[in-house]
Residue frames as a rotation matrix with the C-alpha (Angstrom) as fourth column:
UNK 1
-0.998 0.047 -0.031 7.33
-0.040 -0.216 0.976 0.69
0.039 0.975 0.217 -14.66
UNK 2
-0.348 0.920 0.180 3.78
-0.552 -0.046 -0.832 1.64
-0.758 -0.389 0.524 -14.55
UNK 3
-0.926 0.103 0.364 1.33
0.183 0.964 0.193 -0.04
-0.331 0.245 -0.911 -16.94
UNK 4
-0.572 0.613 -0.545 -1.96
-0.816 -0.488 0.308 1.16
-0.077 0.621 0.780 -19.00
UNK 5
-0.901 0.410 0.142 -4.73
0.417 0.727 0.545 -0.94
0.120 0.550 -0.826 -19.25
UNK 6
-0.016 0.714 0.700 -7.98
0.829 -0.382 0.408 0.32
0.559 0.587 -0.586 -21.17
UNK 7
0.162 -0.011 0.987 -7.01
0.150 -0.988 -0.036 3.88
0.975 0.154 -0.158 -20.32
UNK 8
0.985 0.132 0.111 -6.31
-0.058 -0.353 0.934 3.23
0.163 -0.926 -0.340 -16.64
UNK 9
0.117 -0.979 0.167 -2.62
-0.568 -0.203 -0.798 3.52
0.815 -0.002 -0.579 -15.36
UNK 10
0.892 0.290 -0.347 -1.33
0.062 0.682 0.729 1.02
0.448 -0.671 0.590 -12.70
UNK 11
-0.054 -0.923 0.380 1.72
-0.917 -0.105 -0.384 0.55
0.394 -0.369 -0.842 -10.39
UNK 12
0.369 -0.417 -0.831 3.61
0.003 0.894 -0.448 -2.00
0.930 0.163 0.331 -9.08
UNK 13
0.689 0.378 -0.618 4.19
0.571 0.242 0.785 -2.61
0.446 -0.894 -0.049 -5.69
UNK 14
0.156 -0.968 -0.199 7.35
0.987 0.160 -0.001 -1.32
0.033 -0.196 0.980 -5.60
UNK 15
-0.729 -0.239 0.641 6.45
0.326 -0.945 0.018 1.75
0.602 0.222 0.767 -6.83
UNK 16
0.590 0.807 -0.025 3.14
0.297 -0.188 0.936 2.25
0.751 -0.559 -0.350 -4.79
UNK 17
0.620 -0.093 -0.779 5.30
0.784 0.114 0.610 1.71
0.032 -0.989 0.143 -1.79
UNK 18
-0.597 -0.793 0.118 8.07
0.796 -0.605 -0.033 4.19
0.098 0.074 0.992 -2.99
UNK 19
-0.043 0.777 0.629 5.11
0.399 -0.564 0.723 6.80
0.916 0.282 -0.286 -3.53
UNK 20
0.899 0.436 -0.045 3.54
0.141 -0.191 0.971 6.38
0.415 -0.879 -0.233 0.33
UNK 21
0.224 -0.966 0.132 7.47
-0.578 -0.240 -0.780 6.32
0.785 0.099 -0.612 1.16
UNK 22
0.153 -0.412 0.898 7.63
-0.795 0.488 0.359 3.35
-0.587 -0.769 -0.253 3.05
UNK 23
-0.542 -0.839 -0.049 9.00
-0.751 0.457 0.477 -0.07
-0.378 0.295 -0.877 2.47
UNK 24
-0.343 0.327 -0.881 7.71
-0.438 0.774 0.457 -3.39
0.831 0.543 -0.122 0.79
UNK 25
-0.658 -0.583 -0.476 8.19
0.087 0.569 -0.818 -5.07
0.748 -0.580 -0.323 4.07
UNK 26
-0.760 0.649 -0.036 5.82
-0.409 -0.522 -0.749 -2.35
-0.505 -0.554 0.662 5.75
UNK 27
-0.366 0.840 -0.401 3.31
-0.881 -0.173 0.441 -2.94
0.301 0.514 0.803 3.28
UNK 28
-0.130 0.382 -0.915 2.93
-0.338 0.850 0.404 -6.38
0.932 0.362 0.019 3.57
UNK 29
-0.964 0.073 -0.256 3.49
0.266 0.305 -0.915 -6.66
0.011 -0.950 -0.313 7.33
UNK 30
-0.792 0.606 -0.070 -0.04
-0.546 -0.756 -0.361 -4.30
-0.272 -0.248 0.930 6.88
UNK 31
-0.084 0.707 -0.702 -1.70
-0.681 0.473 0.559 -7.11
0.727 0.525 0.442 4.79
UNK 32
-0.445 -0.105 -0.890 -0.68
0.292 0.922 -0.255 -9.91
0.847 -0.373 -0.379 6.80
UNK 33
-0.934 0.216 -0.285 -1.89
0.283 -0.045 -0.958 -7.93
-0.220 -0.975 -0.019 10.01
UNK 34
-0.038 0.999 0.010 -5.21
0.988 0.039 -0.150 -6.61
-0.150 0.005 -0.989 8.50
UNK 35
-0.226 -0.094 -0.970 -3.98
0.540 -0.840 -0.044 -3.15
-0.811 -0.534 0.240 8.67
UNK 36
-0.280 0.237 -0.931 -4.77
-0.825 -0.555 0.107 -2.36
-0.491 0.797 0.350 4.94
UNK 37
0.257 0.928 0.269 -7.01
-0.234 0.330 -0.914 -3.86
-0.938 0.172 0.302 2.69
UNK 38
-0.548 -0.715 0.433 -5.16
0.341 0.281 0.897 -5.60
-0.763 0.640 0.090 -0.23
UNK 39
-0.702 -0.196 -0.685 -5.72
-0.495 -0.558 0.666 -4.32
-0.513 0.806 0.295 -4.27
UNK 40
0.526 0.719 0.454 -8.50
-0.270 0.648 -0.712 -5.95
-0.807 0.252 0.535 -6.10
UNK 41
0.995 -0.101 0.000 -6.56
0.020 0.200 -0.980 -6.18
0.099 0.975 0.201 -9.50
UNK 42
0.009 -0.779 0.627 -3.41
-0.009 0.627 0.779 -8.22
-1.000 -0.013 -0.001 -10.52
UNK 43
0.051 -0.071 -0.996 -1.92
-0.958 -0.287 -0.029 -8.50
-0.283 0.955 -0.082 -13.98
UNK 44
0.703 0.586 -0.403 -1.87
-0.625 0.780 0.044 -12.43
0.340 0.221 0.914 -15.38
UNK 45
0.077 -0.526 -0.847 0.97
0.002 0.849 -0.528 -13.48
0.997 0.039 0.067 -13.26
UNK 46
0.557 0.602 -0.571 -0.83
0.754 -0.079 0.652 -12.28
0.347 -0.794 -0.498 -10.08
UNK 47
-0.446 -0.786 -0.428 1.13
0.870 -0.268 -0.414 -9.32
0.211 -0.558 0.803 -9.43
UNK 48
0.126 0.732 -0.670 -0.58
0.854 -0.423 -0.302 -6.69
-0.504 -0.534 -0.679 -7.71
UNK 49
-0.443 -0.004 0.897 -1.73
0.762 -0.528 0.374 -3.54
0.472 0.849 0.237 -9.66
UNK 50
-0.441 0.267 -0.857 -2.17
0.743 -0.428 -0.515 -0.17
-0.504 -0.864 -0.010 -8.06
UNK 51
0.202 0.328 0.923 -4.50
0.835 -0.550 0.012 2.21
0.511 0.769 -0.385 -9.34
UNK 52
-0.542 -0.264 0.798 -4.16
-0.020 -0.945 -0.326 5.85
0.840 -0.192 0.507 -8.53
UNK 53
0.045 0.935 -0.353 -6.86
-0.311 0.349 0.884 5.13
0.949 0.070 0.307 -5.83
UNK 54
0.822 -0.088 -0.563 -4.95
0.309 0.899 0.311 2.44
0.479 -0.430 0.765 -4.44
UNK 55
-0.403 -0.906 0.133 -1.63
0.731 -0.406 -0.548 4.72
0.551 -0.123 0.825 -4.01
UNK 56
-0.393 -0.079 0.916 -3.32
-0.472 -0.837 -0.275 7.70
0.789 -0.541 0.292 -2.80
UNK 57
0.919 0.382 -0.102 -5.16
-0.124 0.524 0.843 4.73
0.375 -0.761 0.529 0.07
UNK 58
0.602 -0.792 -0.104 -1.52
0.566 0.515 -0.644 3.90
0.563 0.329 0.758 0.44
UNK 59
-0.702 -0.712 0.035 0.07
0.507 -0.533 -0.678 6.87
0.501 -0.458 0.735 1.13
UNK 60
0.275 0.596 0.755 -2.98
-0.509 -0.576 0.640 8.13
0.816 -0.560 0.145 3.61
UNK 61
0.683 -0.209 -0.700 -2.04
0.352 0.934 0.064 4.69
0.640 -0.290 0.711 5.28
UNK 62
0.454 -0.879 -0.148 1.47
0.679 0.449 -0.581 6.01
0.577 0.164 0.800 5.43
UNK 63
-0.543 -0.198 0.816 0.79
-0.271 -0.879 -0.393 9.29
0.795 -0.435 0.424 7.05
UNK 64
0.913 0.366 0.180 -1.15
-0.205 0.031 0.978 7.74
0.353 -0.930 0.104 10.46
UNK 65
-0.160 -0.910 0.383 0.27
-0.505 -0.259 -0.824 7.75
0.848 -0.325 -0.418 13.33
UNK 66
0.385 0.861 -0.331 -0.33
-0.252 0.443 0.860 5.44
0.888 -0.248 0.388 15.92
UNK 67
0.004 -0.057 0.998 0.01
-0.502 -0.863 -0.048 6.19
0.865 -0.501 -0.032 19.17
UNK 68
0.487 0.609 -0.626 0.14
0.280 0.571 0.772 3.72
0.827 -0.551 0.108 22.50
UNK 69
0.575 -0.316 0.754 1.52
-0.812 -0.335 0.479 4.08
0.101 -0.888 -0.450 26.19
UNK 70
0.187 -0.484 -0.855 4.52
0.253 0.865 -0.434 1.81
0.949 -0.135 0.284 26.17
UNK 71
-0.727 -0.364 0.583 4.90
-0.590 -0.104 -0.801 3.49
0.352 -0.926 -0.139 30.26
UNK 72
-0.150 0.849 -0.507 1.73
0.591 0.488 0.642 3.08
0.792 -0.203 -0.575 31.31
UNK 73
-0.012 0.335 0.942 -0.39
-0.447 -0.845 0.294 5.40
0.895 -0.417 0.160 33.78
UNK 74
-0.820 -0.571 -0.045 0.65
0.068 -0.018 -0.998 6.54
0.569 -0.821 0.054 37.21
C-alpha cells in the first residue's frame, strides 16, 4: 500500500522489492553487505519508505550482473 506524504508517494519494502523483482531477503542481504545504500526516510514506526528515486536505484541494482571466475585461469 503505497503512502502520500506532502505530495510525495512512497513504498514499502515489499513493494520496492516486488518492483526491482527480487526478494526481501536479496535486499537486505545488499544492506547488510554494503551493496546498496539504505533509504533515508522511514514513517514513525521506522519502516522504510521508498521514493520513486529509491525504486528506480532499486531496480538498476536489480539489473547488474556480476560476474567472477569460479574456474579460474589456465
Amino acid at each position: 500500500m503505497t503512502t502520500t506524504i506532502r505530495g510525495t508517494t512512497y513504498y514499502r519494502t515489499a513493494e520496492a522489492c516486488e518492483a526491482a523483482g527480487i526478494s526481501k531477503n536479496t535486499f537486505f542481504r545488499w544492506l547488510r553487505s554494503g551493496e546498496f545504500e539504505d533509504v533515508t526516510t522511514a514513517d514513525r514506526h521506522g519502516w522504510r519508505l521508498f521514493s520513486d528515486a529509491d525504486v528506480e536505484r532499486l531496480c538498476e541494482k536489480s539489473q547488474c550482473i556480476n560476474t567472477r571466475d569460479t574456474v579460474g585461469s589456465a
